[in-house]
Phi, psi and omega in degrees: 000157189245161272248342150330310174276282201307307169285359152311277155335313205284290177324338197250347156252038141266325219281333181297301154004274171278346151329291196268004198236329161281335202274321200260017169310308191318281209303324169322315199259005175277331198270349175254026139312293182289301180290335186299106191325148170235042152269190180304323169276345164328274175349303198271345179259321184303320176319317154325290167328313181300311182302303169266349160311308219255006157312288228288347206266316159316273172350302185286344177275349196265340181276345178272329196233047113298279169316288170337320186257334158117003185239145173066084175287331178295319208287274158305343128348317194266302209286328152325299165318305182268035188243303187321314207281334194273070164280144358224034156279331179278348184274328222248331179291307190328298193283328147320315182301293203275340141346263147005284209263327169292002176280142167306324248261345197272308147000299169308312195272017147279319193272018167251046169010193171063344152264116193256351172215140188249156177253000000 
């Protein structure tokens, strides 16, 4: 398969990603109603939490338009990495990701740049 179609893929499930990782906040945040610790620090980590869902969820949409444009192979590299922790469609994006984006052949069609739309 060519190497085109796996970075095809790969933009359209970050971007779907980061969709479905912004879409379940409401529920997220229902549940950490119930779940959320009540010592002194519960607040500040769920918040924490919150805080890096909706980061990592930009991100994998800004990493979807990365891939796509063929720039900042690091960028998405990291939004892979940090993909792993969303078990376990994001661990299977993740590992898919880092697959992927680590092959020379992929490489290669990053360092000639400047392509920015496939036919």
């Amino acid at each position: 398969m060519s190497e085109d179609v796996h970075l095809t893929r790969i933009s359209t499930l970050h971007f779907i990603l980061g969709v479905l990782n912004f879409a379940a906040f409401p529920l997220i945040f229902l549940l950490s109603l119930y779940i959320s610790p009540d010592e002194l620090w519960g607040g500040t980590v769920t918040l924490a939490g919150f805080l890096f869902l909706f980061v990592l969820s930009v991100a994998l949409m800004a990493s979807s338009r990365a891939v796509e444009t063929r720039k900042w192979r690091v960028f998405s590299l990291i939004c892979g990495a940090l993909a792993l922790l969303l078990f376990p469609v994001g661990t299977i994006i993740g590992i898919y990701t880092l697959v992927v984006l680590m092959r020379r052949e992929v490489g290669a069609i990053y360092a000639q740049g400047g392509r920015y739309w496939h036919g």
